[in-house]
C-alpha positions in Angstrom: -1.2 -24.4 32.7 0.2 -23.6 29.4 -1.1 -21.0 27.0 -0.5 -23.2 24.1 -1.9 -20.5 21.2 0.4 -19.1 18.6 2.4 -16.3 19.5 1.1 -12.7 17.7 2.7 -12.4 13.7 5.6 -10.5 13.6 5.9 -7.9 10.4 8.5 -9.1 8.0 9.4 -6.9 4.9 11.5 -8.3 1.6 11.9 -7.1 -1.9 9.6 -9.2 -3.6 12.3 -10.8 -5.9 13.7 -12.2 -2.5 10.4 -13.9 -1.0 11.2 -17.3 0.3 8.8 -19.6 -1.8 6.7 -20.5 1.0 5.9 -16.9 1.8 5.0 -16.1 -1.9 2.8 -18.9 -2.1 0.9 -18.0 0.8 0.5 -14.4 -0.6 -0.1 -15.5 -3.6 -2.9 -17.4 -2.2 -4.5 -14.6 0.2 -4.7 -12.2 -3.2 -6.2 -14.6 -5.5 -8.6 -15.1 -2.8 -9.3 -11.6 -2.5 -9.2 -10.7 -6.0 -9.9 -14.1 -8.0 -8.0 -13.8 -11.5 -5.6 -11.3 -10.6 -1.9 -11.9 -11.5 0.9 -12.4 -8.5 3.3 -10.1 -8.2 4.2 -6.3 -9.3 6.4 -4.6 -12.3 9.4 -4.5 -10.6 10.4 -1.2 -12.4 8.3 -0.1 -9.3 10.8 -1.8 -7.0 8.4 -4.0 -4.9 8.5 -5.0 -1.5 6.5 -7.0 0.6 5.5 -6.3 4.2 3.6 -9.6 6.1 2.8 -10.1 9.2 4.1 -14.0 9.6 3.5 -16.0 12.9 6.1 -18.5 14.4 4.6 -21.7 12.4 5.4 -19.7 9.3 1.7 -18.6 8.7 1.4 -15.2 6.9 -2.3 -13.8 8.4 -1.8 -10.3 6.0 0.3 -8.6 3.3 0.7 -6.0 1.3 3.1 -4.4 -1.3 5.1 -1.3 -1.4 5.9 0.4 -4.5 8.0 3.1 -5.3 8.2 6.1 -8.2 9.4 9.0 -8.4 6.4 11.2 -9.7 5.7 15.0 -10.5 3.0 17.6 -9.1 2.9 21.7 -9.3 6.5 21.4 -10.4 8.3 19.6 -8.1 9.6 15.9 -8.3 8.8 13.7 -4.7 9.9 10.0 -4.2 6.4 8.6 -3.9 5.5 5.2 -2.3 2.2 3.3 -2.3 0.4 0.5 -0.6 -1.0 -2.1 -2.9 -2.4 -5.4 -2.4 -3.4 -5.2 1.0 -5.0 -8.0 2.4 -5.6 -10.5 5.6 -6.4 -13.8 5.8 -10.0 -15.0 5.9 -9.7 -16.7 9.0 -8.2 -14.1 11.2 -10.0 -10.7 10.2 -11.2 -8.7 12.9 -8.4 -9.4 15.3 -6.2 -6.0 14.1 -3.8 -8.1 11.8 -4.7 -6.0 8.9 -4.4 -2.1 10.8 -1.1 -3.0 12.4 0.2 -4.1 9.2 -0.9 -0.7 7.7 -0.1 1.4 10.4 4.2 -0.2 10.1 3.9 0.4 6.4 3.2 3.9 7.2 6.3 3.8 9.8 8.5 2.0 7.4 7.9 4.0 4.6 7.9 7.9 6.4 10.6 7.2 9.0 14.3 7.7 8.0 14.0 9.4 4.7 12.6 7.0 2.8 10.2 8.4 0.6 8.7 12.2 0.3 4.9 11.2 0.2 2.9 8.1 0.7 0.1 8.0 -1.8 -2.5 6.2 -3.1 -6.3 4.7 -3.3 -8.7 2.9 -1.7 -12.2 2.1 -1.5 -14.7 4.5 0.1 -15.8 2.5 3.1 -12.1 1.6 3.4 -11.0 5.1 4.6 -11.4 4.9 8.3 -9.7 2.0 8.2 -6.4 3.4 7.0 -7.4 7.1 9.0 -6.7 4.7 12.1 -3.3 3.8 10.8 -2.5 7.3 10.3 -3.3 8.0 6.7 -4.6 11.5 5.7 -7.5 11.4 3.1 -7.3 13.9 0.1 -10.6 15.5 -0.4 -11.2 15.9 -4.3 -8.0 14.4 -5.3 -7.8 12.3 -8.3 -4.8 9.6 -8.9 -4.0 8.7 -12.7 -2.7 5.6 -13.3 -1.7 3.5 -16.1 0.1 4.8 -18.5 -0.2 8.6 -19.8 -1.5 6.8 -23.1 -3.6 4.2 -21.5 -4.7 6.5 -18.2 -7.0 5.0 -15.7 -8.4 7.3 -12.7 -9.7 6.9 -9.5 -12.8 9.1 -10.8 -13.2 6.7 -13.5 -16.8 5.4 -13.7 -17.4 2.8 -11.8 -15.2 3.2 -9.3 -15.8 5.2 -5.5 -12.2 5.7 -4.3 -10.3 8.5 -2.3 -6.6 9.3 -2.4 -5.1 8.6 0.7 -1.5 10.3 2.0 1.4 10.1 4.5 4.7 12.3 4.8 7.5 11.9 6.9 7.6 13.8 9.9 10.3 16.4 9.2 10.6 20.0 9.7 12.3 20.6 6.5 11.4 20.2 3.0 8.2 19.2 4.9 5.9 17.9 1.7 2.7 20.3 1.6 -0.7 17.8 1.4 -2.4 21.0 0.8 -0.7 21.0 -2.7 -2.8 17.2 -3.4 -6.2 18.0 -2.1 -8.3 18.6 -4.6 -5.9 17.8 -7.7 -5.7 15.3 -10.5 -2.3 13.8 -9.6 -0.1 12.1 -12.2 0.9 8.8 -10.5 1.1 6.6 -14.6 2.8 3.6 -12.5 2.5 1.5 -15.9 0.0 -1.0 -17.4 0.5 -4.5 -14.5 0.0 -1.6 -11.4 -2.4 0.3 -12.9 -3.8 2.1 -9.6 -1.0 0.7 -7.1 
């Protein structure tokens, strides 16, 4: 006998400009259903790419978006990446689509250079979910986003999030996290990401 089910999604990654229309639809559905009346897409001054897990039949089960700055703390300028827009689809939670996803965000974005620091938010009961996929939470950090005349922070009432990090795994120019904990962090990604 057969096993006639789907094989597992493979992860896919694209600069968001360069989303086959298919694919974009389908995100753009999974956010709007996660976050109803939220716009598609990112400011592409933040360079955007998309990371999905897509199955054979072409069915994205998650996504999420990668944004890039270049941002600076205690006197030193890092290439900074964050995960945004991380979400699965409805009808395949709790099978690991979501974690694995994370957890080759973290890989693309720390292996090879890429970036100096991963960084960014998320909500409270969220953080063991990312701790699995390797992210290191920032006790007492604060992220400020928007813009430095329109700031928004994750200590903003209203809102329970912790700063989250990730650095490559080099010897040197190793990035310090102990240089985050506990610091307001100057992240202004612009007024359409706000947070990231």
């Amino acid at each position: 006998m057969t096993d006639r089910r789907p094989a597992p999604p493979g992860v896919r990654v694209w600069a968001e400009a360069e989303l086959p229309a298919g694919i974009a639809r389908q995100i753009a559905e999974l956010e709007a259903e996660a976050w109803p009346g939220s716009a598609p897409g990112h400011d592409p001054e933040l360079a955007p790419k998309v990371m999905a897990l897509v199955g054979e039949d072409g069915t994205v089960a998650a996504s999420l978006a990668l944004l890039f700055k270049d941002i600076r703390h205690a006197g030193r300028t890092y290439r900074a990446a964050g995960l945004s827009a991380v979400v699965t689809r409805s009808g395949l939670r709790g099978r690991g689509y979501g974690g694995r996803l994370v957890e080759a965000a973290r890989h693309e974005l720390t292996g090879a250079g890429a970036v100096d620091l991963v960084l960014f938010s998320c909500d409270r009961p969220l953080v063991p979910f990312y701790a699995a996929a390797g992210f290191t939470p920032l006790p007492g950090s604060v992220l400020v986003g928007g813009t430095p005349e329109d700031p928004l922070t994750t200590a903003d009432p209203g809102f329970d999030k912790v700063v989250l990090a990730a650095v490559p795994p080099r010897s040197e120019d190793a990035v310090d996290l102990r240089v985050f904990r506990g610091a307001r962090i100057g992240l202004y990604p612009g007024a359409v990401d706000r947070l990231w």
